[in-house]
N, C-alpha and C positions, 0 to 999 in steps of 0.2 A: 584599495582593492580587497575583495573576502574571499578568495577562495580559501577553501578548507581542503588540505589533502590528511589520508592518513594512509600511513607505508607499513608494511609489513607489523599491523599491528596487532601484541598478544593483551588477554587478560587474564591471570591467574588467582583465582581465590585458593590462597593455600595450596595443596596438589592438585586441585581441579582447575582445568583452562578450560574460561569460558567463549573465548575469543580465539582465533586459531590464524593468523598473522593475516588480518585486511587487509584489502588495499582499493580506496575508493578515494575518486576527487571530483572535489564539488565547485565549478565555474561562479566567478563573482555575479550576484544577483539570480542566481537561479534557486527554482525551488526543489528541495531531493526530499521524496518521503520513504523512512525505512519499515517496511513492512514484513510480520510472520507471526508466525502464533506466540503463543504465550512461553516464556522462557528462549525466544531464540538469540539472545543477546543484543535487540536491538537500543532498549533503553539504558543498557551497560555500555555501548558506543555512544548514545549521546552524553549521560553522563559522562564519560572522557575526555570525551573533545569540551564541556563545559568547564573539566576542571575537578568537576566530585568524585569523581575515582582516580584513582592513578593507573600509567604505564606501567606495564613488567616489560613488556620490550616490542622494540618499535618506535613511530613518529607521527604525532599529530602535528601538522604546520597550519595557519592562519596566518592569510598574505606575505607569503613567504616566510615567515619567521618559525621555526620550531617552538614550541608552548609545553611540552614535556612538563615543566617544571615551573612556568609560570601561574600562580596563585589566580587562584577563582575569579577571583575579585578586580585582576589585574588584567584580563585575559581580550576586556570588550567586547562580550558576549556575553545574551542576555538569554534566560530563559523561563519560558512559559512552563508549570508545571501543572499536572492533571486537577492536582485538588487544590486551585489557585494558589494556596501559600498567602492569603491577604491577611494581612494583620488584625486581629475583631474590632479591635481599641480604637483606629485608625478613623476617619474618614476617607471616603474614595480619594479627595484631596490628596489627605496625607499619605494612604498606602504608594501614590501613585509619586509624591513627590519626596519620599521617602530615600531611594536611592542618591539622586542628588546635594536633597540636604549633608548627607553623610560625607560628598567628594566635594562639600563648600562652595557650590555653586552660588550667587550671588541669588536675590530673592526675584529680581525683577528677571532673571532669564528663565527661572525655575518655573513663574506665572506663564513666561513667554512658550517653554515648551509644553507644560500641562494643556493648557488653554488649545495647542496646537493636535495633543492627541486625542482630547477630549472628542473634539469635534470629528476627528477623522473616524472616530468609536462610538459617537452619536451619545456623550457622557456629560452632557453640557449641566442636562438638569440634575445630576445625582451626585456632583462632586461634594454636597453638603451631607450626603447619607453613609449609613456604616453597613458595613458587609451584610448583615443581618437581614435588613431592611432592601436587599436587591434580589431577584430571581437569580436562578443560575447561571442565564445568557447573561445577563447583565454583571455578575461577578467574573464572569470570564474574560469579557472585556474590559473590565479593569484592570486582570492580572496582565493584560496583554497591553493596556495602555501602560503601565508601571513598565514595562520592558520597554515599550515604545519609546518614553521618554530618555531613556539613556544614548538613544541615536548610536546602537552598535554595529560592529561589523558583520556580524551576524545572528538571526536569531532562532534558538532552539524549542522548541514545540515539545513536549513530550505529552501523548495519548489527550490533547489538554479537551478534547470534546468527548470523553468516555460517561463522564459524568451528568449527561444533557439527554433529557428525551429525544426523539429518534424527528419530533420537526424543526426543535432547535437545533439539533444534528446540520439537518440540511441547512437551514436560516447560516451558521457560523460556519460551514465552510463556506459556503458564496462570502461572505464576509471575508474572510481569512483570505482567500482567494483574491477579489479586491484589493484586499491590503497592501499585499506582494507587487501587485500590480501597479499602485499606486507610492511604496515602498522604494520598489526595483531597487532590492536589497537581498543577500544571502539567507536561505530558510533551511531547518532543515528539520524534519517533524516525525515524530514517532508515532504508529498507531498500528493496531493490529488486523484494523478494519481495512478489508481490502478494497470497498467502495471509498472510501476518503484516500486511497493511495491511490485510484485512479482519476479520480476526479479534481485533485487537490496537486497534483504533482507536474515539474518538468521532468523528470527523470524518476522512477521507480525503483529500487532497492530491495529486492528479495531475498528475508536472512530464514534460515534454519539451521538450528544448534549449532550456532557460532560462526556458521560459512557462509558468503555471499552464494547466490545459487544461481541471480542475476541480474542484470544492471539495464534499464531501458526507458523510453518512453511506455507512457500506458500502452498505447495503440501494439509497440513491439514485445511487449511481456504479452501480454493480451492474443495478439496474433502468432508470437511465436515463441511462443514457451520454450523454456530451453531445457526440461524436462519436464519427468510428470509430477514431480511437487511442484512445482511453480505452475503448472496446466490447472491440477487441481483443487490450486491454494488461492490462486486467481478467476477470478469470476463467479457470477451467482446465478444462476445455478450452475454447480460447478460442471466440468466438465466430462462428458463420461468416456469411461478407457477401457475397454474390450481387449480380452487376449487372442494373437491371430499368428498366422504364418505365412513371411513375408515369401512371394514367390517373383521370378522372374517370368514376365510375359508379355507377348507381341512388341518388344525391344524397350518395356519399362518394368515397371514394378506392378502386385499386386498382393492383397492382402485376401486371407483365406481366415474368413471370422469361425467357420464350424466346417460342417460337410458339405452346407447347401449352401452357401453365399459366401460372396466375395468381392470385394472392392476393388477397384481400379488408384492407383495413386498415382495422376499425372508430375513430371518433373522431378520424380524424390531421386537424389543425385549419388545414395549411396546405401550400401543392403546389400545381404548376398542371401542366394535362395535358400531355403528352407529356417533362416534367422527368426525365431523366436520374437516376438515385438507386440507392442500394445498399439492398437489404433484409439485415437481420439480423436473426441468430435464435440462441436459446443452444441448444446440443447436446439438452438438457436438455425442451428444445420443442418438440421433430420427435418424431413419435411412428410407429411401424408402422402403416402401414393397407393396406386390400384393394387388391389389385392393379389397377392406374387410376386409382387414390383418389390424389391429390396429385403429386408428381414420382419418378419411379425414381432410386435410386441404388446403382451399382456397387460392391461389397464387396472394398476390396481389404485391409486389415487390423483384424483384430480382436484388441482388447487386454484381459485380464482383469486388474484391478485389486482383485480380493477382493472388494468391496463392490459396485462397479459393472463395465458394459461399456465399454468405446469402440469404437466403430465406424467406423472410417474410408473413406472412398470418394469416388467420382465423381458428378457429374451434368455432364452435359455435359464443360466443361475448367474448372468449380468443383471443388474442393477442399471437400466437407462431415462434418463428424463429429457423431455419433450417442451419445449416451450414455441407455445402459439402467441402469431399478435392478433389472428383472429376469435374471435369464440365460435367452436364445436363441440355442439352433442356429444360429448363422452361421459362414457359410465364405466364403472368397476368392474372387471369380469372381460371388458367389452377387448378384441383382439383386433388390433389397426397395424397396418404396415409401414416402414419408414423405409425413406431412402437417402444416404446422408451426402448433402454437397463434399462429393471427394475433392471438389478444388480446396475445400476450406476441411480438408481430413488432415490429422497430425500422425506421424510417426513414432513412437520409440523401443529403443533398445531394449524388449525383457532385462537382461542381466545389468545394466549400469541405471536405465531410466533416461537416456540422454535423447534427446530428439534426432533423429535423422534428416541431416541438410534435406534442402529442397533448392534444384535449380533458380 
């Protein structure tokens, strides 16, 4: 079994703590991807749990055992790194059966398992070539067959598709995806991209500056953001968060966006009247209506995307965007009305940013 826990876990460089006592655990065979911008310690927690940093204090376990102190090398867990790490010298062969030769693996099992990841990686015909001589999909698959073949408990991903144009991007997650699938083995994968942390993941992981901020499926980060960094950190176009004041009425709640509009928010389970709070709403949720119908807003860029619109504009000195599946005549200048699905409207606290339950 791989679960991976980690207990109250610190990291300190020097007087600075980058890590501020985690605590996350990951189910044997499931895939966790840890996502947030740049600097929020998430490639410092995979690091850790692989071995290349140390604890200052706290607990990494893998299958029950504590690993605190158990060597890299030693640990059964393999990892994928962003700028493959493939040897130049090497052939895909050798970088790939490199780990092995090292733990004296016999020759005929070392064929047995190459030959088995090759094929699972579509590497049948390149095992005679050197890094050089592969595109960058095809170098990534390699670094990922070389992990492949150590058959570990679990395996560590870190950003490994940052370095790939944006349709190999897509090509090696369906892949990577796949693999897990076909794997049904322990993942657990770094990236900053919030679309490969929705699309690639059982579970979601949301860091900023060193704190979890929340833990979920896509569809629940997604739907129910547990604040407005995770509202606004999640999804593309991101989300737009209006300042308003929450009022009590006809025995629920309501939101008062300015002087002349105001929202209704069916079920929100807790608020007290005149509370200071941010509505949000996905692009995705504003819809056209008749002129008067809901709030106006000023059209100042419209983005065609092949599939969809983006709409970008004003209301007041908010900043809102607008995403159509249909295509509409809009222009710059031009003033359209919205009206936003208050069942799919989000809550939060002015003062903390925390979301407000919803029945």
């Amino acid at each position: 079994m791989a679960e991976v826990e980690v207990r109250k876990l610190f990291k300190r460089f020097g007087g600075t703590e980058i890590l501020h006592g985690l605590d996350l655990s990951i189910a044997d065979k499931e895939f966790v991807v840890l996502v947030g911008p740049s600097g929020c310690g998430k490639s410092t927690l995979l690091r850790m749990i692989a071995g290349l940093e140390s604890v200052s204090d706290g607990d990494i376990i893998l299958g029950g055992k504590v690993i605190n102190h158990v060597r890299e090398k030693d640990r059964d867990i393999a990892m994928v790194f962003q700028n493959y790490a493939l040897y130049p010298h090497m052939t895909v062969y050798e970088n790939m059966s490199f780990s092995l030769r090292m733990r004296g693996m016999p020759k005929p099992k070392q064929e047995e398992r190459i030959k088995w990841a090759a094929s699972m990686l579509a590497l049948e015909e390149y095992l005679d070539r050197y890094p050089r001589q592969l595109s960058g999909g095809q170098r990534q698959r390699v670094a990922m067959g070389r992990a492949l073949v150590r058959e570990p408990m679990a395996f560590l991903l870190d950003e490994p598709l940052s370095n790939l144009d944006a349709q190999l991007r897509v090509q090696m997650r369906t892949e990577i995806r796949a693999l897990h699938q076909r794997l049904e083995t322990t993942m657990i994968y770094v990236t900053h991209d919030q679309v490969e942390a929705m699309t690639l993941a059982d579970r979601v992981v949301v860091m900023r500056d060193g704190y979890i901020e929340q833990i979920g499926s896509p569809d629940e980060i997604y739907d129910k953001p547990a604040n407005t960094f995770v509202a606004g950190f999640i999804g593309s176009p991101s989300m737009n968060v209006l300042p308003g004041t929450l009022r009590k009425a006809n025995g629920g709640y309501r939101i008062e966006i300015n002087d002349t509009y105001g929202i209704d928010v069916p079920g929100l389970a807790e608020g007290e009247d005149g509370q200071a709070v941010r509505f949000g709403i996905r692009p995705e949720d504003l819809h056209i209506s008749s002129a008067g119908e809901g709030f106006p807003l000023t059209v100042d860029v419209v983005e065609m995307t092949g599939r969809e619109i983006e709409v970008y504009g004003s209301h007041d000195d908010a900043r809102i965007c607008l995403l159509l599946r249909q295509r509409q005549p809009l222009e710059p200048g031009e003033t359209v009305w919205l009206k936003p699905d208050e069942m799919r409207a989000h809550v939060f606290d002015e003062a903390t940013g925390r979301a407000l339950t919803r029945a």
